[in-house]
C-alpha positions in Angstrom: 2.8 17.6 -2.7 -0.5 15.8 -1.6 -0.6 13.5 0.6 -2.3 11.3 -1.5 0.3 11.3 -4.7 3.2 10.2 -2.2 3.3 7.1 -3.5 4.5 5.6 -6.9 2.2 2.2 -6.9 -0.9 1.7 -4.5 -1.6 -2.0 -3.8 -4.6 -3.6 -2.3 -3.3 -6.4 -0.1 -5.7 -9.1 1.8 -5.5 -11.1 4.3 -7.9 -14.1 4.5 -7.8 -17.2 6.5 -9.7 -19.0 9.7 -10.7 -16.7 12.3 -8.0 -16.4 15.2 -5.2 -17.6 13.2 -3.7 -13.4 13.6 -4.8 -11.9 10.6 -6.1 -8.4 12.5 -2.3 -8.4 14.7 0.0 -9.1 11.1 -1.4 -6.1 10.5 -1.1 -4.4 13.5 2.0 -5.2 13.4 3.3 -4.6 10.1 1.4 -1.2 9.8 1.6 0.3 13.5 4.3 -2.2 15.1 1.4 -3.2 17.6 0.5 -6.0 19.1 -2.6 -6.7 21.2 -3.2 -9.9 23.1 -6.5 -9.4 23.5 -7.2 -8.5 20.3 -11.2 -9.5 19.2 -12.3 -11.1 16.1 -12.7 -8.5 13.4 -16.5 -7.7 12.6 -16.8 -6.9 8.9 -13.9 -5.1 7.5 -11.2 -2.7 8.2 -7.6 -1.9 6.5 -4.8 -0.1 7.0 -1.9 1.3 4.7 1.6 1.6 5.2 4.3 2.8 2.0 7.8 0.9 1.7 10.5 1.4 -0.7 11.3 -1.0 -3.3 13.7 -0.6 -6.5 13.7 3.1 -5.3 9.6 3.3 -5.8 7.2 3.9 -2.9 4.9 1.3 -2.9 2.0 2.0 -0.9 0.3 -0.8 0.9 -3.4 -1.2 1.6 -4.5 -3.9 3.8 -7.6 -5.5 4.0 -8.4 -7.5 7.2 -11.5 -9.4 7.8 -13.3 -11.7 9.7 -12.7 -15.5 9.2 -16.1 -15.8 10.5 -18.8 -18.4 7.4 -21.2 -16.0 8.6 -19.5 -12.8 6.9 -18.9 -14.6 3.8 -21.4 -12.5 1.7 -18.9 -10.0 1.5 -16.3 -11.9 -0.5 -17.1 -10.3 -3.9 -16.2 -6.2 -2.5 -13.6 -7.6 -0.1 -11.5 -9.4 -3.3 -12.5 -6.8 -6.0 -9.0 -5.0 -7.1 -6.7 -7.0 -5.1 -3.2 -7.8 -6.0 -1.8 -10.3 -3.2 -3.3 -11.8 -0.3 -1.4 -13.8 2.5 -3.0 -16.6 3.0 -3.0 -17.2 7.0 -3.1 -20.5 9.1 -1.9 -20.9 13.0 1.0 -23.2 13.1 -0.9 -25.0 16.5 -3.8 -25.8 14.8 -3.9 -28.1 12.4 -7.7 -27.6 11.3 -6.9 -24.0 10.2 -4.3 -25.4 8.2 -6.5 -27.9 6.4 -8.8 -25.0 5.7 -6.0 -23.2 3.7 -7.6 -25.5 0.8 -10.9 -23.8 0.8 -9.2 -20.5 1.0 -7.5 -20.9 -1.2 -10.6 -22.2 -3.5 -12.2 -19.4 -2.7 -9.7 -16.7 -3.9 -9.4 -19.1 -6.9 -13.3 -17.8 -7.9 -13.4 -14.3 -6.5 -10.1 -12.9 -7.0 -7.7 -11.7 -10.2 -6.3 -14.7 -11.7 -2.6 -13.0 -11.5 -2.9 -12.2 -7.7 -0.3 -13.3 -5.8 -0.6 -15.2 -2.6 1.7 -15.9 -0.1 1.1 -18.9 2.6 1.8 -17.5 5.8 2.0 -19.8 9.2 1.7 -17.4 12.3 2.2 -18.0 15.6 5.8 -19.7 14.8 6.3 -18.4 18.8 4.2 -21.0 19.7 7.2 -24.0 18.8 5.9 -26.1 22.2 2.5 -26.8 20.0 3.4 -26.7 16.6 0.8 -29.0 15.1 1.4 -28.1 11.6 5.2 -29.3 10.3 7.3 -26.9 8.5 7.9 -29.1 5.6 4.0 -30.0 5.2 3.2 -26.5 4.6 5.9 -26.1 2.3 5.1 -28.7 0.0 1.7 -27.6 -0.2 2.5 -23.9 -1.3 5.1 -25.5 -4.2 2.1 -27.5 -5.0 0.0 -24.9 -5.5 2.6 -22.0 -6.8 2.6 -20.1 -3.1 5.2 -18.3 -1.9 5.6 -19.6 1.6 6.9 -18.2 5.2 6.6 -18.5 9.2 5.6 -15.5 11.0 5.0 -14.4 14.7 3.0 -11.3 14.4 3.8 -11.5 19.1 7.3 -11.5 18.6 7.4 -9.6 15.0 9.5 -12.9 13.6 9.6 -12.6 9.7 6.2 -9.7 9.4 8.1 -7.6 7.5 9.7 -10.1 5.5 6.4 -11.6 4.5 4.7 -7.8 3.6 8.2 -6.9 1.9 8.4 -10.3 0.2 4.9 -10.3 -1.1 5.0 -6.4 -2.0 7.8 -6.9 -4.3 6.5 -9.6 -6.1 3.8 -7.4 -7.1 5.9 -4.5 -7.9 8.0 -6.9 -10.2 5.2 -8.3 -12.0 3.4 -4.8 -12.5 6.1 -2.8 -13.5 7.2 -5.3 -16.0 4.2 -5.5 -17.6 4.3 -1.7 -18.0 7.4 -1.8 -19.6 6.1 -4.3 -22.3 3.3 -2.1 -22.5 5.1 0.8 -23.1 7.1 -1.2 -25.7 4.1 -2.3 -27.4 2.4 1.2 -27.8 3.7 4.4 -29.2 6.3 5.8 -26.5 5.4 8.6 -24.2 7.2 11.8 -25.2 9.1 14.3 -23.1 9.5 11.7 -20.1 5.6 11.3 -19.3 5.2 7.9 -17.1 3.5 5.4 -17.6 1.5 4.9 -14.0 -0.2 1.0 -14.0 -1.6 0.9 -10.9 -4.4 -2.0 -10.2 -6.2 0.0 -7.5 -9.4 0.9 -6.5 -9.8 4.6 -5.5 -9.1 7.7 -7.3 -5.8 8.7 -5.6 -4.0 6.0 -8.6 -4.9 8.0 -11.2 -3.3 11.5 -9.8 0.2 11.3 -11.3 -1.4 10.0 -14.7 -0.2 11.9 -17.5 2.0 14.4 -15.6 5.6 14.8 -16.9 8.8 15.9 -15.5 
């Protein structure tokens, strides 16, 4: 089988936030179990994939990283376009980036998908010594705002893959529900064809479509 039809779901996945907070090293670490301390700010944008298995589907990842940079911002519209979830990023020793999760947050309000699912994420949770943002805080704001919330270290590997497994299984529950009502709505597929509903944007989403058996 292709490499490219491995997968049962593809999921776009991005990862927005002030710059330094760790956006480029959750990756890192969630797709290549790296870490790199002297990691530089992302210029532009890069992503990286990774598959997991959830409810016995492979769910393939893509992750979009980049910069936190203003001066990058004209990219927004591309960087959004197909997404399904974004984690939502602050550094638990800075307050100010915390306080910008507002405007993040506005932001993927008016560029993204109006069902995407965002998870608050506070990194760093290795840095205890100079926590400037309190655990409860953050939570309130993300039940607030209808966030899934968590702590991460993306040094230490604390809670990463709980936050990409977390946040990739709330997507796969909400798509593949919908394709079951959708499937109950329309005349059933005969013979055992699938019904693929992938929200993705490259051609690989559309290879099992219409295949049976």
């Amino acid at each position: 089988m292709a490499e490219s039809s491995n997968y049962d779901y593809l999921f776009k996945v991005v990862l927005i936030g002030d710059s330094g907070v760790g956006k480029s090293n959750l990756l890192s670490r969630f797709t290549r179990n790296e870490f790199n301390l002297e990691s530089k700010s992302t210029i532009g944008v890069e992503f990286a994939t990774r598959s997991i298995n959830v409810d016995g589907k492979t769910v393939k990842a893509q992750i979009w990283d980049t910069a936190g940079q203003e001066r990058y911002r004209a990219i927004t519209s591309a960087y959004y376009r197909g997404a399904v979830g974004a984690l939502l990023v602050y550094d638990i020793a800075k307050h100010a980036t915390f306080v910008n999760v507002t405007r993040w947050l506005k932001e993927l309000r008016d560029h993204a998908d109006s069902n995407i699912v965002i998870m608050l994420v506070g990194n760093k949770s290795d840095l205890k010594h100079l926590r400037a943002v309190p655990t409860d805080e953050a939570k309130s704001f993300s039940t607030e705002n209808g966030l899934s919330f968590i702590e991460t270290s993306a040094l230490d590997a604390s809670n990463v893959e709980s936050a990409f497994q977390t946040i990739l299984t709330d997507i796969y529950r909400i798509v593949s529900s919908k394709a079951l009502e959708q499937a109950t709505d329309s005349i059933k597929p005969t013979q055992g064809d699938s019904i693929a509903v992938r929200p993705t944007l490259d051609a690989p989403s559309n290879d099992k479509a219409g295949k049976c058996c």
